[in-house]
Structure formats: structure tokens, C-alpha cells
C-alpha positions, 0 to 999 in steps of 0.5 A, a space after each residue: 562469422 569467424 569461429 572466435 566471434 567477439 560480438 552478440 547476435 541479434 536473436 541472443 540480445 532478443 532473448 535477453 531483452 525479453 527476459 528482462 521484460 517479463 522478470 519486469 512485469 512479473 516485479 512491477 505487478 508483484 510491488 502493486 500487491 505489495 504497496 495494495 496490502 500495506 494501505 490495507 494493513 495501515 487503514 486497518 490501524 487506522 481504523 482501530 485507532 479511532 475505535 480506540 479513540 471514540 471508546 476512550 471518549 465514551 468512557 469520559 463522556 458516556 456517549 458515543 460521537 455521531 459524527 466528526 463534527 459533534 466533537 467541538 458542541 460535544 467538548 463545548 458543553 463538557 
């Protein structure tokens, strides 16, 4: 080739390629801990929601629920 070369050799569209490959990789694992810790985070609200929710019941009813389906016998008889 002559020195004023205007055109990439196949090694530098190689390198570059796989460098793209592995900043991919790396970010794709990277977005699967990160949508993995916000499930975490919401299931935890979640949870503390429906402790809060079967407390508040308590203190209305003086019981505790046993299951979901106790709700609607529960209420019924209220």
C-alpha cells in the first residue's frame, strides 16, 4: 500500500470489533445485576406492604390472617 493509505486493515477493523464485544458483554452483564437488584428492591417494598396491610388489619379486627382467602369469611363476619 502506498504511505498516504485512506482505508482500515483488517486487523484494526478486528481489534475493534472485539473491543466493542467485550465493553458489550461487560454492560450487558452489568444491566442483568442491575434489573436483578431492583426486583430485589421492589419485592422487599412489597413485602412490607402487606406487613403493613395484615398490622393494620390486626389492629381493626384483633386477628391476624392465615391466608388470602380468609380475607373475604373474615370481612363477611365483620
Amino acid at each position: 500500500m502506498s504511505p498516504n493509505k485512506k482505508a482500515f486493515t483488517l486487523i484494526e477493523v478486528l481489534a475493534a470489533v472485539l473491543i466493542i464485544g467485550i465493553l458489550a458483554a461487560v454492560a450487558i452483564a452489568q444491566h442483568k445485576k442491575a434489573v436483578l437488584r431492583s426486583r430485589v428492591a421492589n419485592t422487599i417494598i412489597m413485602t412490607k406492604s402487606l406487613e403493613n396491610a395484615d398490622n393494620l388489619f390486626y389492629l381493626r379486627t384483633g386477628i391476624y390472617v392465615a391466608a388470602a382467602s380468609d380475607i373475604n369469611s373474615l370481612e363477611r363476619r365483620l
